[in-house]
Z-matrix of the N, CA and C atoms (Angstrom, degrees):
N
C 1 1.452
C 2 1.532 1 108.74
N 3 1.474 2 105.40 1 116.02
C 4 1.949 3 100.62 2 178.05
C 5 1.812 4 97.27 3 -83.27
N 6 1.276 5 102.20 4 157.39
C 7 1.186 6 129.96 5 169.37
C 8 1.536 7 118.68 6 -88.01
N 9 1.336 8 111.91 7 124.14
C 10 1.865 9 110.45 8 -169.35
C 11 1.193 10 95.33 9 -63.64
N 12 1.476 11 117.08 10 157.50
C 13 1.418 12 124.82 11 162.71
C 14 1.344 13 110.88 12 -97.16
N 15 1.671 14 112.49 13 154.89
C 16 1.686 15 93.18 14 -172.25
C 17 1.614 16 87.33 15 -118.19
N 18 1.634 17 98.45 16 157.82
C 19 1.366 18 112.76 17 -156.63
C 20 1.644 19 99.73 18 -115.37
N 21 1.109 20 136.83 19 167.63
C 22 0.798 21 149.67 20 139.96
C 23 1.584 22 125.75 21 -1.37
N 24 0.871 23 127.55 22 139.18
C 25 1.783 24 130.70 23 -174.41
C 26 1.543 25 109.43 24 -74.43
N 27 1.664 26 119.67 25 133.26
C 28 1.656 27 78.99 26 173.25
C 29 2.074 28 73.90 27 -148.80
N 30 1.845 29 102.98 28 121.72
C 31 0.975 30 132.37 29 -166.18
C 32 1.972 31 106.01 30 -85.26
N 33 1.332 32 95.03 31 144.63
C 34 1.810 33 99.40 32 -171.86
C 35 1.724 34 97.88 33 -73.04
N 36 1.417 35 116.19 34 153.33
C 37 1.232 36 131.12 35 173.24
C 38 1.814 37 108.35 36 -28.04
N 39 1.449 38 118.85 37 121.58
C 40 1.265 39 133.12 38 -150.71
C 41 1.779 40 127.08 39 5.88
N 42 1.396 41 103.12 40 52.96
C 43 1.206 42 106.18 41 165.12
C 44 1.888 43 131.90 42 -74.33
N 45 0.994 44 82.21 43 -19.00
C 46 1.585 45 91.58 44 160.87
C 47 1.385 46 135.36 45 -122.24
N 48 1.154 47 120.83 46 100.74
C 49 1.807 48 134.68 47 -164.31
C 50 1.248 49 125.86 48 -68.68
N 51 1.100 50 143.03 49 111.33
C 52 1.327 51 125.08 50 -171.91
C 53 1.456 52 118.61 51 -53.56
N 54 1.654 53 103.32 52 -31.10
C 55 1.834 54 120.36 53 -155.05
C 56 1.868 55 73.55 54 -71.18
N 57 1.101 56 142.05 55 -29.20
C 58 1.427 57 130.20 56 -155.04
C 59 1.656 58 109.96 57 -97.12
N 60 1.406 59 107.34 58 -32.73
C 61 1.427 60 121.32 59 -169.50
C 62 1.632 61 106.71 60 -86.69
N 63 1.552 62 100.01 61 -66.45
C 64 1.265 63 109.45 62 -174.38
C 65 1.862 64 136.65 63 -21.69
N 66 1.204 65 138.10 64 104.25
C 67 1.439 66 123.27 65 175.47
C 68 1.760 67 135.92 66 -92.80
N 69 1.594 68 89.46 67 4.40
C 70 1.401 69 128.50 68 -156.38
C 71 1.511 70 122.91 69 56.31
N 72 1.169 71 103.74 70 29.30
C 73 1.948 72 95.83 71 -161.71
C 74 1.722 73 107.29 72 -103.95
N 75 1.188 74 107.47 73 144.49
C 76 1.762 75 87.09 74 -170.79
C 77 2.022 76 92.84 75 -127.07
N 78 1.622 77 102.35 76 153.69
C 79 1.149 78 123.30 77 -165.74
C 80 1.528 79 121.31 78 -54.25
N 81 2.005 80 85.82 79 -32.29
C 82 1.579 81 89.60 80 -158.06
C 83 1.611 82 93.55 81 171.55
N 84 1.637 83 112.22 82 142.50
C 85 1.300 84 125.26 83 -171.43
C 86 1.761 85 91.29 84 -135.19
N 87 1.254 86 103.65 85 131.20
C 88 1.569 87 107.51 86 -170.98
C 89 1.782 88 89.90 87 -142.88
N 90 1.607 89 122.12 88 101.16
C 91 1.522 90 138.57 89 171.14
C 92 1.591 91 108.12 90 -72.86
N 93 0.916 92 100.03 91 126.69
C 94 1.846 93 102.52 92 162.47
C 95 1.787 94 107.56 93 85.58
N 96 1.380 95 130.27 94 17.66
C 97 1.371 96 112.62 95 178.57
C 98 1.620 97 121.77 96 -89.29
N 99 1.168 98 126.59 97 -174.25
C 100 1.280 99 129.40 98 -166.73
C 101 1.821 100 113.50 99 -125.95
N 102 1.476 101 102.36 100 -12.94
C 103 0.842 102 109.80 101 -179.01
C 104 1.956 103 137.58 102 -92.03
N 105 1.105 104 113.82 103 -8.57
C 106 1.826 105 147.87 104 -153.03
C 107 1.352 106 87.38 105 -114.99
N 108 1.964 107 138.56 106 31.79
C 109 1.613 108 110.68 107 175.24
C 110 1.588 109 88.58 108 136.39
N 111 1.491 110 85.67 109 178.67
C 112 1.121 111 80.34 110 -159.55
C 113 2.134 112 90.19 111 -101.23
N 114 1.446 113 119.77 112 -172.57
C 115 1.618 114 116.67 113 -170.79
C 116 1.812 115 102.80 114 61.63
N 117 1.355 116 99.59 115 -174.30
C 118 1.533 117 137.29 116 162.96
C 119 1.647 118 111.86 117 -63.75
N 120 1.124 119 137.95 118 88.72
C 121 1.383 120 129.00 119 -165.12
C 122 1.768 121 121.59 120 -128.95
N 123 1.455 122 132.45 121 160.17
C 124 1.115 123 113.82 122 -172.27
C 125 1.365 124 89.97 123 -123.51
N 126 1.288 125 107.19 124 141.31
C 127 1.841 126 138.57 125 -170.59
C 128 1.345 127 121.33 126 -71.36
N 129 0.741 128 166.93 127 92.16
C 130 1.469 129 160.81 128 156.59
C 131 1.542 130 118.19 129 -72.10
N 132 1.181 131 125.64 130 129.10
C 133 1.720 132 108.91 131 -157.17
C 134 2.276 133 86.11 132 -134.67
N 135 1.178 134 116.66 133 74.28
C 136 1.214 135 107.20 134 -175.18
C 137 1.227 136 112.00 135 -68.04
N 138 1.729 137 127.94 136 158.77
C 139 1.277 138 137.61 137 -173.42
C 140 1.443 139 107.04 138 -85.34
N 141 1.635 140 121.16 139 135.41
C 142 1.437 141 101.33 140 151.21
C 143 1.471 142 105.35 141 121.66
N 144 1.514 143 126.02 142 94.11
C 145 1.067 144 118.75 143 -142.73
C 146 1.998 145 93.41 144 -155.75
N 147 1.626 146 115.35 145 124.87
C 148 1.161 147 98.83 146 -174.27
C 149 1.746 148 116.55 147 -125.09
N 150 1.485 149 106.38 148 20.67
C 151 1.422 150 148.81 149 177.11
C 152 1.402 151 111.32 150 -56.59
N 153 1.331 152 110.75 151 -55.15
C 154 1.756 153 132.25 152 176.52
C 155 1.655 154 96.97 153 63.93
N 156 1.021 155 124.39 154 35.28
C 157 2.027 156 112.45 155 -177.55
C 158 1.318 157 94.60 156 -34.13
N 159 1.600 158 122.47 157 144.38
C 160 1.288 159 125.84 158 143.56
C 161 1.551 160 116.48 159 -80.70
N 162 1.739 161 102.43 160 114.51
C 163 1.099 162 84.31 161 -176.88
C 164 1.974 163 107.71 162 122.71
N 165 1.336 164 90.52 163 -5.19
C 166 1.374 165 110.63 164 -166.04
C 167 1.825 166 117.76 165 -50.84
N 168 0.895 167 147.20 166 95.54
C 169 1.747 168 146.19 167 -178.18
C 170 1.303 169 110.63 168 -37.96
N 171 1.625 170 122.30 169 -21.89
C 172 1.351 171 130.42 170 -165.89
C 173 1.537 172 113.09 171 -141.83
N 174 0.778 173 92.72 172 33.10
C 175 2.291 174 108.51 173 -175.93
C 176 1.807 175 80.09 174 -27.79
N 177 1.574 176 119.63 175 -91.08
C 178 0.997 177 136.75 176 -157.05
C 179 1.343 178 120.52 177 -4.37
N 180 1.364 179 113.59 178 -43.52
C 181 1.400 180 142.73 179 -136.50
C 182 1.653 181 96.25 180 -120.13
N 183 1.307 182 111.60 181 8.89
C 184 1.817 183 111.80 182 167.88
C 185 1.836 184 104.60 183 -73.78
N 186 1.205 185 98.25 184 -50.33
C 187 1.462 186 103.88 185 -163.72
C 188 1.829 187 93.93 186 -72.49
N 189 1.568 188 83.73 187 137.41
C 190 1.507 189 110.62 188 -162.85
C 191 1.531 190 110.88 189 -78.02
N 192 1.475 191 97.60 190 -0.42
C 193 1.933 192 111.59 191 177.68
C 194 1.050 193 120.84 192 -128.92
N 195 1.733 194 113.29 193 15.62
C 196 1.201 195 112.82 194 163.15
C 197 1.696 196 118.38 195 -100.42
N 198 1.373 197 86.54 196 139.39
C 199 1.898 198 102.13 197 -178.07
C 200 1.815 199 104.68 198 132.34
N 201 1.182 200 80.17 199 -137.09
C 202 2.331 201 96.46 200 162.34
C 203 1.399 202 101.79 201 -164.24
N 204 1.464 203 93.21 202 155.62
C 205 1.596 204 122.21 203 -163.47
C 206 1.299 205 115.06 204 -37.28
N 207 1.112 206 127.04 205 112.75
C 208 1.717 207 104.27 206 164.20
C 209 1.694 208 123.04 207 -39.08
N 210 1.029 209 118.23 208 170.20
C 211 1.433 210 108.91 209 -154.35
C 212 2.198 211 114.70 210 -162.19
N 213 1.161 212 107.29 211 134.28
C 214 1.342 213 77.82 212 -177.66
C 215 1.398 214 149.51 213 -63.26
N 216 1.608 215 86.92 214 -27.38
C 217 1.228 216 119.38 215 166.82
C 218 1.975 217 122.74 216 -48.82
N 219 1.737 218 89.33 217 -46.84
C 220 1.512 219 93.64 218 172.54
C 221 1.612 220 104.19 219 -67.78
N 222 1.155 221 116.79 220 -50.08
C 223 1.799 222 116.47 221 173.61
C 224 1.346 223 101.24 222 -40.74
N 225 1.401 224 141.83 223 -87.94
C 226 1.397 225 128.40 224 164.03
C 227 1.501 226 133.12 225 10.22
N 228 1.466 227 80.22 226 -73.10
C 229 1.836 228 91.57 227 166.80
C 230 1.338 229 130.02 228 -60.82
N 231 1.573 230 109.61 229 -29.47
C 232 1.415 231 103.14 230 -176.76
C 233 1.925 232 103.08 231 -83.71
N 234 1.267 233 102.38 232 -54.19
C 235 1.430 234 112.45 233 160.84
C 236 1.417 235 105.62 234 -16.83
N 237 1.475 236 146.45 235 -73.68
C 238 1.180 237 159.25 236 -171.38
C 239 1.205 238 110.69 237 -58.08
N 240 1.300 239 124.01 238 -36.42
C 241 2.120 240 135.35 239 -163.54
C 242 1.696 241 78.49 240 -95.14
N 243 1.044 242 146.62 241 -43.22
C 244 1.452 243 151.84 242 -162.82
C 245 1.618 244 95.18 243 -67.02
N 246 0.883 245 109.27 244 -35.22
C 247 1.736 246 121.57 245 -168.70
C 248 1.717 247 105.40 246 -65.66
N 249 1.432 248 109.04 247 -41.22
C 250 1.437 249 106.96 248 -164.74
C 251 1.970 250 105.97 249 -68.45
N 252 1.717 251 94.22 250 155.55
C 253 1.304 252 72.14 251 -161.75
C 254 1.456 253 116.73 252 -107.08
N 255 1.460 254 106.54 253 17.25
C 256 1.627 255 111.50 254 145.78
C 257 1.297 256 133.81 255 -50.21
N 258 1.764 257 113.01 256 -26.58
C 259 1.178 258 134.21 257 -145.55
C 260 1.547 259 97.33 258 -74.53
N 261 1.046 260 134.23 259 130.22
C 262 1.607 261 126.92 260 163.24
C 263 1.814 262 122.84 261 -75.48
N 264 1.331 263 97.29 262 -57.69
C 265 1.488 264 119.40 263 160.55
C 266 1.104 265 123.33 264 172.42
N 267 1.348 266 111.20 265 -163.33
C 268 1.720 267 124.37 266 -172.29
C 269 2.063 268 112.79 267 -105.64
N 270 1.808 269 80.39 268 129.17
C 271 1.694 270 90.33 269 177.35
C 272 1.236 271 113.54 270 -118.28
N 273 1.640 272 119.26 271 129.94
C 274 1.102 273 114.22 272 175.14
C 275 1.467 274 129.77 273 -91.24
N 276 1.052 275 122.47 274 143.21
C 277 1.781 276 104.93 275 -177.80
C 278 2.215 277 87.42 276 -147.67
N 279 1.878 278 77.15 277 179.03
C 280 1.732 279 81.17 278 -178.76
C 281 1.481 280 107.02 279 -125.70
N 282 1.584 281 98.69 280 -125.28
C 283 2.083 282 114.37 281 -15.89
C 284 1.559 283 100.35 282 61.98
N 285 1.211 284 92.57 283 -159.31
C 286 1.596 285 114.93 284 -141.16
C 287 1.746 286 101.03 285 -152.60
N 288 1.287 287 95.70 286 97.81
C 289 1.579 288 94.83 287 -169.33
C 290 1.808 289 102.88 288 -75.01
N 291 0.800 290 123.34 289 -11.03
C 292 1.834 291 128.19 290 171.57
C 293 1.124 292 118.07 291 -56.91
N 294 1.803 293 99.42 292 -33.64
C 295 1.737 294 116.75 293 -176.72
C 296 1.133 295 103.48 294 -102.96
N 297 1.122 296 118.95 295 49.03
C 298 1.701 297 116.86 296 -169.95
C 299 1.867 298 101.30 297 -175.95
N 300 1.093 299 116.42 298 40.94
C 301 1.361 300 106.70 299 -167.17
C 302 1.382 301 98.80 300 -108.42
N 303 1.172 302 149.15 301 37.73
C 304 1.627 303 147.90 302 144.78
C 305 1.619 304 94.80 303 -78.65
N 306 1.362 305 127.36 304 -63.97
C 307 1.734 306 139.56 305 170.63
C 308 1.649 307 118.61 306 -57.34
N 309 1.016 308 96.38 307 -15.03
C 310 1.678 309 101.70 308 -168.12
C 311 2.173 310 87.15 309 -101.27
N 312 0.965 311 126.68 310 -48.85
C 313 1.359 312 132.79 311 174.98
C 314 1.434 313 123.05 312 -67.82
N 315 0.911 314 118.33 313 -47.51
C 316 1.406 315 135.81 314 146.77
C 317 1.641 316 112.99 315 -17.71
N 318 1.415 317 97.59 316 -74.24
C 319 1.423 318 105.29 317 -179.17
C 320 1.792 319 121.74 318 -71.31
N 321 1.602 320 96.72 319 -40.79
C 322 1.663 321 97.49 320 -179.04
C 323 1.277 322 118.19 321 -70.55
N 324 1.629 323 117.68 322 -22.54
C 325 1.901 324 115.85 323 171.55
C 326 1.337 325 82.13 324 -68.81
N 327 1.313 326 146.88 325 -79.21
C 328 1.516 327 145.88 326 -141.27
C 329 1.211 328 97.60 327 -39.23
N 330 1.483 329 121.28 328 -72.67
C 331 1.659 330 114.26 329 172.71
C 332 1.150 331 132.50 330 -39.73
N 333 1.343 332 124.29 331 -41.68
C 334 1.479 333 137.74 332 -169.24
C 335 1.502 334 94.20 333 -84.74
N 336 1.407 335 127.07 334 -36.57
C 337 1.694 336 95.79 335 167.15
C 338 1.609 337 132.34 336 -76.13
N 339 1.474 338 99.45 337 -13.64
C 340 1.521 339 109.95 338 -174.09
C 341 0.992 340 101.18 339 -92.06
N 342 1.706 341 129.71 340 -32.82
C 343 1.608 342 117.65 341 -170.04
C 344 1.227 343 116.86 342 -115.10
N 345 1.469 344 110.77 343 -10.16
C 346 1.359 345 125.85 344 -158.39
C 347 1.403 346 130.33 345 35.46
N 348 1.083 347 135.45 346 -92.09
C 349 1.550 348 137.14 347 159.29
C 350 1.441 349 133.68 348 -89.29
N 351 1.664 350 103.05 349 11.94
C 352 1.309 351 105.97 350 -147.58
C 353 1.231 352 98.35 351 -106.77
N 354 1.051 353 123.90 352 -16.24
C 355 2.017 354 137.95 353 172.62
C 356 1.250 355 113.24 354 -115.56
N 357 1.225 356 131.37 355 98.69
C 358 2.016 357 153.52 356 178.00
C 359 1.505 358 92.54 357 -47.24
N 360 1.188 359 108.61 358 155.08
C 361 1.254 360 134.06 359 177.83
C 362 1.171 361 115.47 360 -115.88
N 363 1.609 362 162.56 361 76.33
C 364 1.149 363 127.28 362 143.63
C 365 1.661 364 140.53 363 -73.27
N 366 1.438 365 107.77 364 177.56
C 367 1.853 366 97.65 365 174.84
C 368 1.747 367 96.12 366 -167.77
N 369 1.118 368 81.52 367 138.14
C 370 1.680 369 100.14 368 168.29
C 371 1.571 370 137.49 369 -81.02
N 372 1.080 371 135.46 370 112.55
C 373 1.086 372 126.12 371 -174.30
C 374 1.419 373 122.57 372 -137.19
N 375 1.818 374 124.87 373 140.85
C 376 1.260 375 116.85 374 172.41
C 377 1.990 376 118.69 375 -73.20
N 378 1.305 377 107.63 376 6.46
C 379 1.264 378 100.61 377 -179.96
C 380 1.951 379 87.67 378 -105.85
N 381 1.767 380 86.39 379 145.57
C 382 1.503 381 104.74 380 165.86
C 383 1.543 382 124.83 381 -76.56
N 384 1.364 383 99.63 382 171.39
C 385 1.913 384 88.55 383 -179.04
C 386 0.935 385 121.21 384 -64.00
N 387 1.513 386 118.14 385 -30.23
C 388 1.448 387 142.37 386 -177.28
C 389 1.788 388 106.92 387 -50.51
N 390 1.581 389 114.00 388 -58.03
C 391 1.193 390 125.20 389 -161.68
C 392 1.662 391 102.09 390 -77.77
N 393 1.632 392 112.02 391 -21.07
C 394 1.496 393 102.33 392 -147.67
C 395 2.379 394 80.73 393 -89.13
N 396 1.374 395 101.46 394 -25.61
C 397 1.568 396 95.90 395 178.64
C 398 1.340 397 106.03 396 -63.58
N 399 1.298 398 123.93 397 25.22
C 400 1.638 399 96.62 398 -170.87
C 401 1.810 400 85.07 399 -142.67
N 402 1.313 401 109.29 400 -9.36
C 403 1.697 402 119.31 401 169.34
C 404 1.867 403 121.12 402 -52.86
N 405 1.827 404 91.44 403 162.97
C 406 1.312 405 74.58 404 -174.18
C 407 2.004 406 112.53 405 -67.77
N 408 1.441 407 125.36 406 -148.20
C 409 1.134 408 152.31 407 177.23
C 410 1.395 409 119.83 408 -49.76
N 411 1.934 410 111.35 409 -74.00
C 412 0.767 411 110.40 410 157.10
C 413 1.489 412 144.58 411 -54.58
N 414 1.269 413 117.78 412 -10.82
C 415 1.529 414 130.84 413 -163.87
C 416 1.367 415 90.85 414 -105.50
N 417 1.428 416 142.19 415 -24.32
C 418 1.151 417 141.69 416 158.33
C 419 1.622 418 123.76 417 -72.37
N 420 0.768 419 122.62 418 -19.91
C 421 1.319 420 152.78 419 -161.39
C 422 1.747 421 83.40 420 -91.99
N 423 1.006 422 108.04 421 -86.60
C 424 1.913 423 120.53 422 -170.59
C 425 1.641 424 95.14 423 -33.40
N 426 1.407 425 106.46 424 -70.00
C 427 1.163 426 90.83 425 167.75
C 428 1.459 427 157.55 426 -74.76
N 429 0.886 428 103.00 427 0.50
C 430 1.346 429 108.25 428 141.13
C 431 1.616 430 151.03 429 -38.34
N 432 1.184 431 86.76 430 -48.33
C 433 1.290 432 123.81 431 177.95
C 434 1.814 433 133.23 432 -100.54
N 435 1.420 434 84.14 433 8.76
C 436 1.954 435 89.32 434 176.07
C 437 2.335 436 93.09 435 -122.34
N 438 0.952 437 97.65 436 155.09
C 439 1.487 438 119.62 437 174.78
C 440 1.524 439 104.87 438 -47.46
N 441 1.612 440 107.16 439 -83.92
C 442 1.286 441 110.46 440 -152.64
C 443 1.825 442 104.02 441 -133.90
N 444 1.591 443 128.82 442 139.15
C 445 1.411 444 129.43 443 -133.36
C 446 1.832 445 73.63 444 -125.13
N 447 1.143 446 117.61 445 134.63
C 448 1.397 447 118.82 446 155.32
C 449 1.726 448 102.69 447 -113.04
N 450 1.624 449 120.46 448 103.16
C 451 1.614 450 110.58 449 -169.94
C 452 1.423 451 110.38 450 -107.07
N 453 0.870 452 106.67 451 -176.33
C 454 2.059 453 124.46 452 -179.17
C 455 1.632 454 115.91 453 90.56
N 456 0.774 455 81.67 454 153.38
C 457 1.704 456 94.65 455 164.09
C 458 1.488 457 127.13 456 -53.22
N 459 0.936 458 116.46 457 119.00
C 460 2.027 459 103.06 458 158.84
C 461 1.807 460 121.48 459 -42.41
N 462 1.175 461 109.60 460 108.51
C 463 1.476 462 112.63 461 -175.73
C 464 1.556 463 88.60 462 -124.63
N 465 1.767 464 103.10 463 120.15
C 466 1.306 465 135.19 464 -163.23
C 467 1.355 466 95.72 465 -91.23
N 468 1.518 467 130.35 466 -24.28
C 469 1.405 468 128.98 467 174.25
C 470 1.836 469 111.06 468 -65.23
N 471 1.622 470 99.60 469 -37.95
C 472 0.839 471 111.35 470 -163.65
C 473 1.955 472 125.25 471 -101.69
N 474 1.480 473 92.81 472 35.69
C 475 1.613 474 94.72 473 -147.30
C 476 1.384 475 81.78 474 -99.40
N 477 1.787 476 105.38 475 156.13
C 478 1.439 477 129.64 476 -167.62
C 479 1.643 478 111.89 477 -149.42
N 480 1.239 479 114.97 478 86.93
C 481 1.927 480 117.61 479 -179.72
C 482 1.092 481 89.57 480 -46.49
N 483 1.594 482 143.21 481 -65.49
C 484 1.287 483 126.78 482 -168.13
C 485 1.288 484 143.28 483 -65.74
N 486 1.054 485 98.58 484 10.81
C 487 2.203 486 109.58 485 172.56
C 488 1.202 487 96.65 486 -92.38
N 489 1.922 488 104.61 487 131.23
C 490 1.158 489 100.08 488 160.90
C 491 1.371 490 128.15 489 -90.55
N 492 1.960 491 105.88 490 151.81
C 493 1.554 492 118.68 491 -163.14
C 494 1.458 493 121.84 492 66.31
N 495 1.085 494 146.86 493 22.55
C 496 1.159 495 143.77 494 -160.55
C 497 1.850 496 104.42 495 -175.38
N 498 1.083 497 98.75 496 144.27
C 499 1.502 498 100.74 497 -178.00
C 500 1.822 499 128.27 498 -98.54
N 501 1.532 500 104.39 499 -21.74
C 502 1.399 501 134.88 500 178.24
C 503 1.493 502 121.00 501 -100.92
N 504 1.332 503 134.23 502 156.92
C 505 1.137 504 128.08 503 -173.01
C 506 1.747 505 117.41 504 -72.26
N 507 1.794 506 92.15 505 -48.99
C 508 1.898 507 126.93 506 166.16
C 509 1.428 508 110.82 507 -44.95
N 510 1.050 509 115.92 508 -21.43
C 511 1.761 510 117.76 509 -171.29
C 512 1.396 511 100.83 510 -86.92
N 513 1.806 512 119.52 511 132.52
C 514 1.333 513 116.32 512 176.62
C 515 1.710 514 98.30 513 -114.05
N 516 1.543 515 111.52 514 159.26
C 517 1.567 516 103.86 515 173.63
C 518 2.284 517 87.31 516 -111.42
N 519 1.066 518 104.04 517 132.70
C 520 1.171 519 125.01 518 -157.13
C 521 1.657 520 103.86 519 -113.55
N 522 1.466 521 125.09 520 118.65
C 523 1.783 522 124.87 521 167.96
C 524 1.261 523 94.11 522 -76.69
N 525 1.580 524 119.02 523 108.05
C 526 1.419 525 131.67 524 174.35
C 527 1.871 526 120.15 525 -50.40
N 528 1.199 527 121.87 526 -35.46
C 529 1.462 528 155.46 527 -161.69
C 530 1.239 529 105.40 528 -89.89
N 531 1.217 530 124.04 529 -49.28
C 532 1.588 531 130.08 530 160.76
C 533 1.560 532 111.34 531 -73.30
N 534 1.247 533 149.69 532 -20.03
C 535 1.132 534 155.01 533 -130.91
C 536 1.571 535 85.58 534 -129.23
N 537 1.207 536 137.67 535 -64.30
C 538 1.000 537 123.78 536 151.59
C 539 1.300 538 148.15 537 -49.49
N 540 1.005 539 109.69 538 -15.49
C 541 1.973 540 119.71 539 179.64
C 542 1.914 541 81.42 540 -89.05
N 543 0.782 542 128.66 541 -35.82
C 544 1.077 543 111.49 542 -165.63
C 545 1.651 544 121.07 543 -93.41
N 546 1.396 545 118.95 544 -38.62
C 547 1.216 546 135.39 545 164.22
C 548 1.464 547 88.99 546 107.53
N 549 1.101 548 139.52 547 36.08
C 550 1.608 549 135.09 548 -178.86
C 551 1.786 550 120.68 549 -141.62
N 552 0.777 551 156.54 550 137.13
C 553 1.618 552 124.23 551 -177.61
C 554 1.658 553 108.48 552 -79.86
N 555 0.924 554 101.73 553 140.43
C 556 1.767 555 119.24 554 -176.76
C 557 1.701 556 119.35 555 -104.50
N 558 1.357 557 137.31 556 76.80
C 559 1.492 558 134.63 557 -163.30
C 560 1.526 559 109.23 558 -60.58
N 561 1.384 560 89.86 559 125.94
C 562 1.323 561 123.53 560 164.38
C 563 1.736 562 102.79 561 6.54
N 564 1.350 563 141.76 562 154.84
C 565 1.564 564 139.98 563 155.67
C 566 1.331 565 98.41 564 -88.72
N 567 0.723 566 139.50 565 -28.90
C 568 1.959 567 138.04 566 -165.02
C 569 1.205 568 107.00 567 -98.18
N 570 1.562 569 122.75 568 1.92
C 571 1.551 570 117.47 569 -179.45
C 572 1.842 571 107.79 570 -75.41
N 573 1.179 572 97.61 571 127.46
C 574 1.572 573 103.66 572 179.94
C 575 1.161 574 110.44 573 -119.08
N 576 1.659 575 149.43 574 -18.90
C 577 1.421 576 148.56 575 131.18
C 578 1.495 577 112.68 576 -148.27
């Protein structure tokens, strides 16, 4: 007799709120890596995650109170590392920046008034494009407003070191801007596997 494997959480059209979840605290801020996107980019690793991937790269970083507070000061700072002009832009990952969009908004108007188009946005998420069009306001809103969407869940059946940006086969990295003009999701032009 095999034993089911249990998969990933996957929540009914906005059943989970950020205004309810959220604690504002984020896991981890990592400036200057190469790895979170594509260019020179600065990291944002928010807390608080209700997805559970089996299999998860960042378990730690589910609980919505692990790390320390986001802060303005850290906004400042990233604001400032955003400035350099190696910098490509800012990626968010978690946690679950969807469940975190008072901190996750916060920061991306801050950019978008200082840089406007000139620093890309990405962010990671276990919800698909599909699920996040049917989300509340704010979670539409976030997205809106970042470049490029890498979505789905971590599926551990389905995991691949060799795709780039993404860890699963199911996960698409998505041009947010096209995806919307169109009402469909549109993959990335630079995706090469």
């Amino acid at each position: 007799m095999s034993v089911k494997q249990r998969g990933p959480k996957n929540p009914a059209p906005q059943e989970w709120r950020s205004e309810n979840l959220s604690q504002g605290y984020i896991a981890d801020y990592k400036p200057f890596n190469f790895v979170d996107g594509e260019g020179v980019r600065c990291s944002l690793y928010v807390s608080g995650c209700l997805f559970a991937c089996p299999g998860c790269y960042n378990r730690v970083a589910q609980n919505f109170r692990y790390g320390r507070p986001y802060t303005r000061e850290l906004e400042d700072q990233i604001i400032a590392d955003l400035g350099q002009s190696y910098v490509q832009g800012l990626t968010l990952l978690g946690g679950e920046p969807f469940l975190n969009t008072k901190t996750c908004l916060s920061l991306v108007n801050r950019i978008r008034a200082t840089y406007g188009a000139t620093k890309d946005i990405w962010a990671w998420t276990g919800y698909t494009w599909e699920e996040l069009m049917q989300e509340s306001a704010d979670k539409r809103e976030l997205l809106a407003k970042i470049d490029i969407l890498v979505d789905g869940r971590f599926m551990q059946a389905q995991m691949d070191l060799t795709l780039q940006f993404r860890g699963s086969a199911n996960q698409r990295i998505i041009d947010v801007a096209k995806s919307l003009a169109t009402q469909k999701p549109v993959i990335w032009a630079k995706l090469v596997h």
